[in-house]
N, C-alpha and C positions, 0 to 999 in steps of 0.2 A: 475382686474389685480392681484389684493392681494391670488384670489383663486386660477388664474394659479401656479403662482411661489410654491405656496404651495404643490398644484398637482405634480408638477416638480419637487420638494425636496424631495418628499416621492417616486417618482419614482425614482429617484436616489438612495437613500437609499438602497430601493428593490432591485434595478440591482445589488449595491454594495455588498447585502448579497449573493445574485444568483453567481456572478462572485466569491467571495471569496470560498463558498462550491467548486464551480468545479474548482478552482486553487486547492483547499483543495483535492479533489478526482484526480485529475491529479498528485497533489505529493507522492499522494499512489498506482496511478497507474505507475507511471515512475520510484518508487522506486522497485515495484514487478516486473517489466521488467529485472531492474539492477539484482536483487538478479536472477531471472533466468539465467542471464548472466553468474554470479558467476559459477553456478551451474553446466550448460555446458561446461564453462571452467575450472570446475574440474575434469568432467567427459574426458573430450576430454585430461586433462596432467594427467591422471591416479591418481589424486589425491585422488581421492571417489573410491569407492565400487559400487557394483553393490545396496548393502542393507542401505548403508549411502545414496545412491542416490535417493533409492527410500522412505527413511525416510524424506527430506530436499523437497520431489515433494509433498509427503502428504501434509508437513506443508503448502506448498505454495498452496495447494488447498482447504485447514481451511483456510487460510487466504484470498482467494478468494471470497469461501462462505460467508465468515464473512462479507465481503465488501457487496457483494451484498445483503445481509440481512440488513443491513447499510443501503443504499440507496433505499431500496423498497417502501418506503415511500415517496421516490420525495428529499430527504434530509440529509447531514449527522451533526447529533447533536456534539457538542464539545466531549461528552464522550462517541460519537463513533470511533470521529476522533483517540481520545486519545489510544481508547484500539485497532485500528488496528494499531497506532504507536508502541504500545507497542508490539503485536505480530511481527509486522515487527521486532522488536531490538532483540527479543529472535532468530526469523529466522537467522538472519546477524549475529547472535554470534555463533546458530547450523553451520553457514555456515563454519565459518573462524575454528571452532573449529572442525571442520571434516576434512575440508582441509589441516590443520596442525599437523595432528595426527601422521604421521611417516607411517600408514596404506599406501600402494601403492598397487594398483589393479593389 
């Protein structure tokens, strides 16, 4: 009985790390959704440019790549997570700071 419960703690544990990564990969992916959101709707209020547009689409496709190089492995380590956080914050700064430039298309 001693070896079930054991069994059943360590499979817990496992599920709990499995579930935490793809909560982890869901909040980089629902976050790169939003910034495309952004981006669209700066394009659609003449906020951007045609060449800020297509500066802010590159980034989001480095930052794509980056993920999926990230997870090729089956996994995303902590200072994977960390450094597609960090390009997401540079993205979300390009963004706002494009879109508030005074530049109208």
């Amino acid at each position: 009985m001693r070896r079930f419960w054991s069994v059943c703690g360590i499979g817990c544990l496992l599920a709990l790390f499995v579930f935490c990564d793809v909560a982890l990969a869901g909040r980089v992916a629902r976050r790169q959704v939003r910034q495309q959101k952004r981006i669209y709707q700066g394009v659609a209020s003449g906020e951007l440019t045609y060449r800020e547009t297509r500066r802010l689409e590159r980034e989001q496709v480095r930052i794509q790549r980056t993920k999926r190089r990230a997870w090729s492995d089956g996994q995303l380590t902590p200072r994977e997570r960390v450094h597609l956080e960090l390009m997401q914050d540079k993205a979300s700064a390009d963004i706002y700071r494009l879109k508030h430039n005074d530049i109208q298309r």
